[in-house]
C-alpha positions in Angstrom: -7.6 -60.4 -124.7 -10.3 -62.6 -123.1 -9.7 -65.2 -126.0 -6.3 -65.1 -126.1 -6.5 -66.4 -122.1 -9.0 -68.9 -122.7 -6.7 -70.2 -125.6 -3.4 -70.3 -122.9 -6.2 -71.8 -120.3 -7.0 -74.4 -122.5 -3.3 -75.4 -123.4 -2.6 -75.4 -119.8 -4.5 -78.1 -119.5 -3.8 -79.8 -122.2 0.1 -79.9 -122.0 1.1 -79.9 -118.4 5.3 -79.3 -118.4 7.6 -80.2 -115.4 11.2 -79.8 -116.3 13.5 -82.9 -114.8 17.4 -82.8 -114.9 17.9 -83.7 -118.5 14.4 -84.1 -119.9 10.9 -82.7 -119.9 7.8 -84.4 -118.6 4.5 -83.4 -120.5 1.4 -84.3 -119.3 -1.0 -85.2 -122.5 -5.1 -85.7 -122.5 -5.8 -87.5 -126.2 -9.1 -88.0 -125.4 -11.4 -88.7 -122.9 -10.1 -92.0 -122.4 -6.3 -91.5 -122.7 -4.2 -89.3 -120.3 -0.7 -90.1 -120.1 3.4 -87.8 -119.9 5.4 -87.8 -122.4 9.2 -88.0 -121.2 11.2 -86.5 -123.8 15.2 -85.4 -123.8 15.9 -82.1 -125.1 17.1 -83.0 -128.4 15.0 -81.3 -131.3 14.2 -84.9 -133.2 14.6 -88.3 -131.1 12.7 -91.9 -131.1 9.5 -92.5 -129.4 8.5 -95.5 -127.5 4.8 -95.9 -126.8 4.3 -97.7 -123.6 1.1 -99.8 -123.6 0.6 -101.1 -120.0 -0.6 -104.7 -118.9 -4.3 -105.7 -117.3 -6.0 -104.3 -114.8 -6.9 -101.0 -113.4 -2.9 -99.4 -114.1 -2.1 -95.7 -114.5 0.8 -94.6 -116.5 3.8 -95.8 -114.3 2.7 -99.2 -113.6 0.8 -99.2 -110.5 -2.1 -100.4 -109.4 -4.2 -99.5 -105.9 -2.4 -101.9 -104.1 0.6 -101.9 -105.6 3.4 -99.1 -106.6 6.4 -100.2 -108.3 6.7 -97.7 -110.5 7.8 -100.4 -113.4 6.4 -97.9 -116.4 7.7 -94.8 -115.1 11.1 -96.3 -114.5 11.8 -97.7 -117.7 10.6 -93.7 -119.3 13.5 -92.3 -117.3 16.0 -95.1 -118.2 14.5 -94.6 -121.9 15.0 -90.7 -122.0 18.5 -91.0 -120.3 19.6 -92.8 -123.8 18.0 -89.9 -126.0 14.3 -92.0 -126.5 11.5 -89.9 -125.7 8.0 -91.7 -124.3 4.7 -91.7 -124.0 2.7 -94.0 -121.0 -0.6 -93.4 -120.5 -3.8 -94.4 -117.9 -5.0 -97.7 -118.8 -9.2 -96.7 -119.3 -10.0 -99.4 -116.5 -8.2 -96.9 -114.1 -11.1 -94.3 -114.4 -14.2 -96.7 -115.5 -16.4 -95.1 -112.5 -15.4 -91.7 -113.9 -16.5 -92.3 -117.1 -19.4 -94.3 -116.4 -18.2 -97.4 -118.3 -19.7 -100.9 -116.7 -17.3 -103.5 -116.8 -20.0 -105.6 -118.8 -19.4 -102.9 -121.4 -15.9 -103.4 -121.4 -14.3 -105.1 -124.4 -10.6 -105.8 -125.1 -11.1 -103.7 -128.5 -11.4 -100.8 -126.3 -7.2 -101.3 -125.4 -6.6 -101.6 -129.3 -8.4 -98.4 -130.0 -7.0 -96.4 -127.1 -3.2 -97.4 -128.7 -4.5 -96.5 -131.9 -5.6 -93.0 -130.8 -1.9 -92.7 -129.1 -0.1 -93.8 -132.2 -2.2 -91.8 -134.7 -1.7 -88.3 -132.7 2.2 -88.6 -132.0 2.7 -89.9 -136.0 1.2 -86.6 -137.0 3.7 -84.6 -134.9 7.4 -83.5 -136.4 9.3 -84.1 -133.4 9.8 -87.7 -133.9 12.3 -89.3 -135.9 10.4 -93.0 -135.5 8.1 -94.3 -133.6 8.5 -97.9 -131.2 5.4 -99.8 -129.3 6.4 -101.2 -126.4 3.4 -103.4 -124.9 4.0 -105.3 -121.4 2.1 -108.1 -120.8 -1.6 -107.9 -121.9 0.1 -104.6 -123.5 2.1 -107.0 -125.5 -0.9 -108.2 -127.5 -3.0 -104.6 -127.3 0.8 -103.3 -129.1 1.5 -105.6 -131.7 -2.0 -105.5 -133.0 -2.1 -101.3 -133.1 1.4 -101.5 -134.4 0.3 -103.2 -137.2 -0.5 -99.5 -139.0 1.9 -96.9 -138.6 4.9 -97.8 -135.9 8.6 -98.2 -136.9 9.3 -101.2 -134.4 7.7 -103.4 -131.8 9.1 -104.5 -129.0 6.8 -107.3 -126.5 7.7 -107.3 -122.8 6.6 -110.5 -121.1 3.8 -111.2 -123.7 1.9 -114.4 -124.2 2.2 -116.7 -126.7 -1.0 -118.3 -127.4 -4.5 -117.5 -126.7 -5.6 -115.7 -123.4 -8.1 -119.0 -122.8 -5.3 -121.3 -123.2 -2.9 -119.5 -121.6 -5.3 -119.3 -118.4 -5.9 -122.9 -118.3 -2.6 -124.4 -118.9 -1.8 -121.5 -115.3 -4.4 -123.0 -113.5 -3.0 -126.9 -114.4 -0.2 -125.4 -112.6 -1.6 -123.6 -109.7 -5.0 -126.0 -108.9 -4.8 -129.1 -111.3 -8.6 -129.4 -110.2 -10.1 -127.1 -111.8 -8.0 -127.1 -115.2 -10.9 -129.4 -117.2 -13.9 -127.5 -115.9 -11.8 -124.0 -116.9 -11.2 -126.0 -120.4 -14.6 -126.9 -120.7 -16.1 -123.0 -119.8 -14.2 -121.4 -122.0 -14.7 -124.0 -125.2 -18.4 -122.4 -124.3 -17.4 -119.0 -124.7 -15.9 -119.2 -127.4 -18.5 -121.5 -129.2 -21.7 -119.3 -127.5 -20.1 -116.1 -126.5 -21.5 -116.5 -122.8 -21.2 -119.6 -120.7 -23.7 -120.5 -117.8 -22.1 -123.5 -115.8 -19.1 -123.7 -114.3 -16.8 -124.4 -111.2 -17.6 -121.8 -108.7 -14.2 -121.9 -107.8 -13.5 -119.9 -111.3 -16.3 -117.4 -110.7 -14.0 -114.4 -110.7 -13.0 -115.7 -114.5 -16.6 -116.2 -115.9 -18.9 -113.9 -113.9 -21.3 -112.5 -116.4 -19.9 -109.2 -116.2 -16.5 -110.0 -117.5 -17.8 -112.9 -119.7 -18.2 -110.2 -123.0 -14.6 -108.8 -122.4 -13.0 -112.5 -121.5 -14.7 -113.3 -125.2 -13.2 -110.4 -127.3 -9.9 -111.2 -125.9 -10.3 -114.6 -126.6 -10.6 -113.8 -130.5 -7.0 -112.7 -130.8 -4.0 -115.2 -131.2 -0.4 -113.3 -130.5 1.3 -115.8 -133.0 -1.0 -114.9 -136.0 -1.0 -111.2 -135.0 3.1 -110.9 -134.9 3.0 -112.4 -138.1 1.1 -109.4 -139.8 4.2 -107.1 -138.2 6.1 -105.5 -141.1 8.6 -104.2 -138.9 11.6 -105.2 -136.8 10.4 -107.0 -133.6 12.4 -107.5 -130.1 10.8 -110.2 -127.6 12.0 -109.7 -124.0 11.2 -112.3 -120.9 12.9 -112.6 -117.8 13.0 -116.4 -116.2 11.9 -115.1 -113.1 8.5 -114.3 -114.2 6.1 -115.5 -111.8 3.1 -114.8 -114.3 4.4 -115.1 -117.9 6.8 -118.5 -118.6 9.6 -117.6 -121.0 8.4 -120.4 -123.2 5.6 -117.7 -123.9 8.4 -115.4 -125.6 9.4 -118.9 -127.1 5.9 -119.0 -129.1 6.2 -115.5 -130.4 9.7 -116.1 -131.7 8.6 -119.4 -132.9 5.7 -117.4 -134.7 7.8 -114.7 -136.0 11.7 -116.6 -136.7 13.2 -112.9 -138.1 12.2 -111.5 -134.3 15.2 -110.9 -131.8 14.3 -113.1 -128.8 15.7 -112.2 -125.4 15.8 -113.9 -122.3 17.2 -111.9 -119.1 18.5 -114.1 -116.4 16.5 -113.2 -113.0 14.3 -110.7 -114.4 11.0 -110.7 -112.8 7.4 -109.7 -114.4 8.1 -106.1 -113.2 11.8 -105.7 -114.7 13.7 -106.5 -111.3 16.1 -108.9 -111.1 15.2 -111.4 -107.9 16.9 -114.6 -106.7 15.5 -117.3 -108.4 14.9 -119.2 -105.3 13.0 -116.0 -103.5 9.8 -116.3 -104.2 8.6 -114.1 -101.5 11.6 -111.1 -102.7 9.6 -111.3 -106.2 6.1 -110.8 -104.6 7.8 -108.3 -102.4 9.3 -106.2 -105.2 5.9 -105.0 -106.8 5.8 -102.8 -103.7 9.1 -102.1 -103.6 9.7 -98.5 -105.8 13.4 -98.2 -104.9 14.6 -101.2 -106.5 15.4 -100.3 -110.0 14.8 -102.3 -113.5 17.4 -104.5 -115.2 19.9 -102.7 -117.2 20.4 -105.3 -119.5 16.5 -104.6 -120.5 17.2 -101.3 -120.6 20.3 -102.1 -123.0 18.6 -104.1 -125.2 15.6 -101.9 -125.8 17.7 -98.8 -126.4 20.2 -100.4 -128.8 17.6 -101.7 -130.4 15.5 -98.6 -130.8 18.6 -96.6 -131.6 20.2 -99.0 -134.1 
């Protein structure tokens, strides 16, 4: 008897269940460094969608400490609603203190093999008929690289195009034209060295010596060269209201990977809402605005294309 309640103790907390209107949420430990819910309809076999979050400290519905939108979570619920189950999950920056992980130890690798870990438990599972990676933003890159083994489809949500060094510097050109050569210049010695010692103080929260290993194992990963290695079908969605990733981003991938479907939705911000074009303070508003829901067309095109 006793180990028949340790073994229900232990699945407890493994496999938290809360039933919801037309699907049930599971809460799922893969390891010590992945916790996430799975969102699934109450159909016997259905599609999964793996949703790989962007940078920073995020948990599983696409918040941050200072921010709740709720962006993740939102888009499981519209998923499920069309008969796609999905997993989202704790990005491992969220709980670094927890697990006594320095941020100099960090490495961008360490995203790759937390997808991989995701991917590899649900493909041994029956329930799924297929299984989709949908990476948003840094996620875009973490997703198409761990996709590369087992998943059915791939689907890139406001991803970069080029290199994370190049894409930094080309936003700073925009943002403070000043400092664009010095950034150049730092991360050329990066990438040569794998640590660079002088630069503008004025870019010290990019090349601290903390962050300078992690900055350098991102560096080492092109999106166009990794999309090309994607045996699969590929969807690449941007909105043009992005404040942080251009659409001609998307435009590389596409470029990089012609028999990808490429689509732009009008308005759509970083965060899936569709804002006013000419309210920039409505789209900074909006990642703390939970009640405003995600475009439908997304939506639309991720489930037809999941589903088709």
């Amino acid at each position: 008897m006793r180990v028949l309640l340790f073994t229900i103790v232990l699945l407890l907390n493994f496999f938290s269940i809360q039933a919801q209107d037309n699907f049930i949420a599971n809460d799922l430990r893969i390891n010590q460094y992945v916790e996430g819910t799975l969102l699934a309809p109450r159909q016997e076999t259905v599609p999964l969608a793996i949703i790989i979050n962007g940078s920073g400290p995020i948990d599983r519905n696409g918040n941050e400490m200072m921010t709740k939108n709720n962006s993740a979570k939102k888009l499981a619920e519209a998923l499920a609603k069309k008969g796609i189950a999905t997993f989202r999950y704790d990005k491992r920056t969220l709980k670094a203190q927890q697990l006594n992980i320095d941020e100099k130890d960090m490495r961008f690798d360490d995203f790759i093999d937390d997808a991989k870990a995701v991917i590899k438990r649900f493909t041994e599972l029956p329930n799924y008929s297929s299984i989709y990676i949908i990476g948003h933003s840094q996620g875009s890159l973490v997703g198409m690289i761990a996709a590369q083994e087992k998943a059915d489809g791939f689907i890139s949500i406001a991803g970069a195009g080029q290199t994370i060094d190049s894409l930094i510097v080309e936003q700073i050109g925009r943002q403070m034209p000043g400092l664009e050569e010095s950034a150049r210049t730092a991360f050329n010695e990066l990438r040569a060295n794998g640590k660079v010692k002088d630069y503008n103080q004025g870019l010290a929260s990019l090349f601290k010596k903390s962050i300078q290993p992690f900055m350098f194992s991102w560096m080492k990963y092109d999106p166009q060269q990794e999309i090309k290695k994607l045996e699969m079908p590929v969807l690449i969605i941007n909105g043009d209201n992005d404040l942080q990733v251009n659409t001609n981003e998307a435009k590389k991938l596409k470029d990089a990977k012609p028999d990808a479907e490429l689509v732009i939705i009008e308005n759509m911000n970083h965060i899936y809402r569709i804002i006013d074009k000419n309210d920039d303070i409505a789209n900074q508003k909006s990642y703390n605005e939970p009640q405003r829901p995600i475009s439908n067309e997304m939506v639309e095109q991720i489930s037809n294309f999941i589903l088709n």
